[in-house]
C-alpha positions as CSV (number, residue, x, y, z in Angstrom):
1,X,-113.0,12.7,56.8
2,X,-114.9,9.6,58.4
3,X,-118.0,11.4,57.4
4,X,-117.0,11.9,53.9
5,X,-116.9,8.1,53.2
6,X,-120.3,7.3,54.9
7,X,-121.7,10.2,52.5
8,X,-120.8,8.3,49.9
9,X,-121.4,5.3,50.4
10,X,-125.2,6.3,51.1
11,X,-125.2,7.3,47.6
12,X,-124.4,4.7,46.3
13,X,-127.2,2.8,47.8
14,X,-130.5,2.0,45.7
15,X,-133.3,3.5,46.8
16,X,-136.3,1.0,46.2
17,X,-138.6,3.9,46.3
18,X,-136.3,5.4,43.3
19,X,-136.3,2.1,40.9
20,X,-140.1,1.4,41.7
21,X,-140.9,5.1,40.5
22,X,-138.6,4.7,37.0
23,X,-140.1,1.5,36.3
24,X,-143.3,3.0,36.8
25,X,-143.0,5.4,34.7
26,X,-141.5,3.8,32.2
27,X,-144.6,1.2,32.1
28,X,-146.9,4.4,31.9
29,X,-148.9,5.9,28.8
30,X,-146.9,9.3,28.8
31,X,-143.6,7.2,28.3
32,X,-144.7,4.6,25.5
33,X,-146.6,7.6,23.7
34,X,-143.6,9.3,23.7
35,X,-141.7,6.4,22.4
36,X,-143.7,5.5,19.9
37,X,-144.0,9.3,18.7
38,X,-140.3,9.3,18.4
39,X,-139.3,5.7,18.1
40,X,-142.1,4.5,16.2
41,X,-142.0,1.6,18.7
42,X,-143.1,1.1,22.3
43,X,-140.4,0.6,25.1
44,X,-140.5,-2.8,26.8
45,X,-138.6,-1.5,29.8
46,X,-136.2,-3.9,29.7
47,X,-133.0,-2.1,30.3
48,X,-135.0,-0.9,34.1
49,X,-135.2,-4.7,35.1
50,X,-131.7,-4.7,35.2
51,X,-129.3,-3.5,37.6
C-alpha cells in the first residue's frame, strides 16, 4: 500500500519537460494555423501560462 501513495503522488508532479513541450506547441505554426482555420483567430496561449 505504501507504494500505491508514492505512485501517485509522482503523478501528480509537473513535469517541466511536459509544460515546456505544450507551450511549445502551442506557440508553433501547426497550432495557430489550425486555430485560425477553425477559430478564425490565433491562440495567444494564455491559458498554458497558467497553472
Amino acid at each position: 500500500m505504501g507504494s500505491e501513495n508514492e505512485l501517485s503522488s509522482s503523478q501528480r508532479r509537473l513535469s517541466c519537460t511536459i509544460c515546456f513541450d505544450a507551450l511549445w506547441f502551442c506557440y508553433s505554426p501547426v497550432h495557430q494555423l489550425q486555430q485560425y482555420y477553425r477559430l478564425g483567430v490565433l491562440d495567444n496561449c494564455s491559458e498554458k501560462w497558467s497553472f
